[in-house]
N, C-alpha and C positions, 0 to 999 in steps of 0.2 A: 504494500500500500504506500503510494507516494503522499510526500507531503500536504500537497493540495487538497485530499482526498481525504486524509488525516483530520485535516481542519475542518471540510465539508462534516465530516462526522461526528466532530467536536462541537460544532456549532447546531447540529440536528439532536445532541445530545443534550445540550442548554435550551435548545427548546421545547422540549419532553418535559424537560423540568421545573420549566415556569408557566408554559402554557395552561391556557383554561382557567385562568381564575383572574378577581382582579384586587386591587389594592386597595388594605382596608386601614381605618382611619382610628379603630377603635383594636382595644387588647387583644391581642389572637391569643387565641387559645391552642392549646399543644396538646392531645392525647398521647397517655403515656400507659402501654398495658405490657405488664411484665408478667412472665411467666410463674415468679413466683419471688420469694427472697428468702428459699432455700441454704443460699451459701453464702460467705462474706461478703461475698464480694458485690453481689448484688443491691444490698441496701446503698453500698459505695457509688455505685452507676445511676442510680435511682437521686442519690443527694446530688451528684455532680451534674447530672443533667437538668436538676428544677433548678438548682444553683446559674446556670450557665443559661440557660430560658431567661428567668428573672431579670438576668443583668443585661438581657436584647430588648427587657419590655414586656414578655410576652406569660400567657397564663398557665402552669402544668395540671392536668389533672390525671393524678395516676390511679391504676385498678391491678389489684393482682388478683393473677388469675388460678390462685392455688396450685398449678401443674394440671388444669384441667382444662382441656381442648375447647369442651361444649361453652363450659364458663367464660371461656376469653371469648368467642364468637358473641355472647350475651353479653359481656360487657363493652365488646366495640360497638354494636346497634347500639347498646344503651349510649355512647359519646357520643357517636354520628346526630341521634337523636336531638342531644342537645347542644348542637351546632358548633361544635369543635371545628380549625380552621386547617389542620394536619392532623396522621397519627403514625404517631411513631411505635412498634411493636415489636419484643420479644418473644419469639412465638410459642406454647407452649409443645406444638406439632408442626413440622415444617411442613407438611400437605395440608393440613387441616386450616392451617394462618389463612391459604387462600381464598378461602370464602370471606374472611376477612377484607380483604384487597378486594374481593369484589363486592363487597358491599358499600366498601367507601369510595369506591371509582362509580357508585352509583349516585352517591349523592356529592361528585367528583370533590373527592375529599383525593388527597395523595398521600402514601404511604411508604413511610422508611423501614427498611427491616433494620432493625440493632444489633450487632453480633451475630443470631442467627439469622439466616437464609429462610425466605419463604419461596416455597418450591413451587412450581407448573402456576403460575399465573403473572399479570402484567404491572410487576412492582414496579415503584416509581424509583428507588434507590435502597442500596445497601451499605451500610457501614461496619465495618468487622477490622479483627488483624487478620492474617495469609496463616490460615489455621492449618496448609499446608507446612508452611513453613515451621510452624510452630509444632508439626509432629516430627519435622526432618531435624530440628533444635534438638528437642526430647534425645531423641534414634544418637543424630551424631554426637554428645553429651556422653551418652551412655558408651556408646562402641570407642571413642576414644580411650575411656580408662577400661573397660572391659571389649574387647578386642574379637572371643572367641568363647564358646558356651551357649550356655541354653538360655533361652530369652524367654517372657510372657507379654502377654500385652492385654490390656483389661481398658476398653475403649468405652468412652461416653454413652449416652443413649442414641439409640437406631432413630428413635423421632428426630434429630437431631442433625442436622447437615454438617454439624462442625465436628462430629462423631468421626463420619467419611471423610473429611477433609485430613484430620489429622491422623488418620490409618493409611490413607495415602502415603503422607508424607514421612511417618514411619518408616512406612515399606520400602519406599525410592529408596529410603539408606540404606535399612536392613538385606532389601535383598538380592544385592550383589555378594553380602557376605554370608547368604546363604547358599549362594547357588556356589562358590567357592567352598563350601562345608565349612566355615570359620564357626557360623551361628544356626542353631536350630532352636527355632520358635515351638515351643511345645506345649502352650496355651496359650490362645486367641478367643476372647467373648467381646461382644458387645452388653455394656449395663442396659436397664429402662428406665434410670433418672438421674446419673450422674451420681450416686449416694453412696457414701461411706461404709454402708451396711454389707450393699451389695460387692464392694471391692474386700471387703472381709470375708463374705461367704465364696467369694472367686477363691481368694488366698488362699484360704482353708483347702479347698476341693483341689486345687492346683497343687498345695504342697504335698497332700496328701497321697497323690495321682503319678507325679512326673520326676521325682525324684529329685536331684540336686539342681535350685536353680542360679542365675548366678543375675538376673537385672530382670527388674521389670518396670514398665511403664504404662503407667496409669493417665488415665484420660483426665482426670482432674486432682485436685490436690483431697478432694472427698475420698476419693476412690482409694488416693494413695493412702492416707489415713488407715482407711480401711485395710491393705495391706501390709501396712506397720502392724498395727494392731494381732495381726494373726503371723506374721512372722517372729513378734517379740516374745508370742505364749510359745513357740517353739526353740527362742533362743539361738533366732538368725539374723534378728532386725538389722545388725552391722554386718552380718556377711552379705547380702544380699543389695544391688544396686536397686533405687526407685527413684523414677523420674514421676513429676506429677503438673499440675499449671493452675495458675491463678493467684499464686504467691498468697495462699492464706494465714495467718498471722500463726495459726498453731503449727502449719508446718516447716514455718522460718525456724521455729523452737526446734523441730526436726531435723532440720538440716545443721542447727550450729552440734547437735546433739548427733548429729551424724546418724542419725539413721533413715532420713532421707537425701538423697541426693541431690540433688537439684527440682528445682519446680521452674513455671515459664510465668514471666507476670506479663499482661496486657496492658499496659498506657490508660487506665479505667480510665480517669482525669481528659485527654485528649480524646477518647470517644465518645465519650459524653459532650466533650467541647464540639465536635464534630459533627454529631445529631443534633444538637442544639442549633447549631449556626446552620442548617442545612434546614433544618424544619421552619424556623421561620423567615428562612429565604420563600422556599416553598408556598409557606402560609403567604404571604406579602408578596409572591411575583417577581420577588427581586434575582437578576441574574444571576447564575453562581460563573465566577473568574477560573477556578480552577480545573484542571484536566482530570477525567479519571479512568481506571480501567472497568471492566464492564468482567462479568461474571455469568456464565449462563445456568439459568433456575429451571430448565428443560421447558421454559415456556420463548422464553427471552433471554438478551444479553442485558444484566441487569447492571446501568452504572454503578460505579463500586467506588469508595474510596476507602483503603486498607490502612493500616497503622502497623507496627514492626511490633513484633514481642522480643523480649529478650531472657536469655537462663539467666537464674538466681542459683549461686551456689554459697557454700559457707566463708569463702573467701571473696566475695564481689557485693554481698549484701547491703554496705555501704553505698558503695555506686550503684545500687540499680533500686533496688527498691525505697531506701531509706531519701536516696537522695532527691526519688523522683516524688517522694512526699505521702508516698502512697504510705507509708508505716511509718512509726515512729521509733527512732532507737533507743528511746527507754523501752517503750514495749518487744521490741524485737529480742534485745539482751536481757531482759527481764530474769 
């Protein structure tokens, strides 16, 4: 694709995204439906995006949707309802979100997925980090210091787009050194809600099944929790590698304690900043300046603006989490 044609596409893409509405005079209001505020991190994403609204002007009103599909579809009618002017969503099913989407493309409302992907419909934007990336992070983390051995992998929920994204990226690492025989993966699940319970009863079944493992990586810092947990009752928790993501406060404690490995934290603060400033561009017609990549939801290429994640190990905690404000290091050295 020549440049010209770049542009062409850049510009057909800023019109997707202001088109059809027009500019209002009075507070926009911001729907904001979260899947749930199951994990830390989420109340985090929740405060920094009404925070970052606020300071454009504009109004939040959030609804959680307990982890329940039916329930978040009933509480987006119920916003549309009362004439919210965007809605930005977490979805609690990435198939299920899309009746979502279309019910606010009905009442041409426009719709941001946050972190996760809503799948087979005509979203107006997605905002995430490269959750590919961020399983290739995990993979190569691990295989540097453990090189050769038996590997597990205990990946997020299947409702989940960001589930696939980061088994992908696992895999691109992992499986050149399997097809070499360096590493044999000898448990692979997917969870159904990201939960700590569930990466315990994996652990349990896994260690008890496949004999000596030597890294595993968990699809969230829940999960990996969960892992610890039932490696410590067998009195492996330091032999065994675990990578996890979301840099939760209890498993910073994990890592300096060494029996977690590294975890991936996401920039909550800039995505939040990032949905924020896009919704009420949205809301208001106002153009967006920026270029972005586009991601395909099996419906469409959905414009995308990504954010980097970076490892947290016991030696960088300073520079990455502490420093990016996400934690505090009295809490973290506590």
């Amino acid at each position: 694709m020549n440049n010209q044609i770049k542009l062409l596409v850049l510009v057909f893409l800023a019109g997707l995204l202001v088109g059809g509405c027009e500019q209002k005079d009075e507070s926009l209001e911001v729907g904001f439906l979260i899947h749930a505020f199951d994990k830390e991190r989420w109340e985090n994403d929740r405060n920094y995006f009404v925070e970052n609204v606020q300071e454009l002007g504009g109004i939040v009103k959030v609804m959680d949707a307990k982890n329940d599909a039916s329930k978040q579809l009933a509480q987006a009618k119920e916003l549309l309802a009362n004439g919210i002017d965007v809605l930005v969503v977490v979805p609690v099913d990435q198939f299920a979100a899309a009746e979502i989407v279309k019910e606010a493309h009905a009442k041409n409302i426009k719709v941001i997925s946050y972190d996760r992907l809503i799948k087979n419909c005509k979203l107006d934007f997605y905002i995430s980090t490269d959750n590919v990336e961020i399983g290739a992070l995990q993979a190569n983390y691990l295989t540097t210091i453990k090189p050769t051995g038996n590997y597990a992998l205990i990946g997020g929920a299947l409702s989940d787009n960001n589930s696939q994204s980061l088994y992908l990226g696992q895999r691109n690492v992992l499986q050149p050194l399997v097809e070499k025989g360096d590493i044999k993966i000898v448990y692979n699940v997917f969870t159904e809600n990201w939960a700590e319970e569930e990466g315990y009863e994996h652990a349990k079944k896994m260690l008890t099944g496949n004999g000596h493992i030597d890294a595993i990586i968990a699809g969230n810092d829940a999960i990996a929790m969960g892992v610890i947990r039932a490696l410590r009752e067998v009195g492996k928790e330091r032999q065994v590698l675990v990578a996890g993501m979301d840099a939760d406060l209890r498993n910073l404690h994990e890592i300096i304690a060494e029996t977690q490995t590294c975890t991936v934290y996401k920039p909550y603060e800039k995505l939040a900043a990032t949905a924020a400033d896009m919704a009420m561009k949205m809301a208001n017609c106002v153009e967006c300046e920026k270029t972005y990549k586009t991601v395909s939801n099996g419906e469409m290429l959905v414009p995308t603006f990504f954010h980097t994640g970076m490892i947290v190990n016991r030696e960088n905690l300073k520079l990455t989490v502490i420093s990016e404000g996400y934690q505090k290091e009295e809490e973290v050295f506590k």
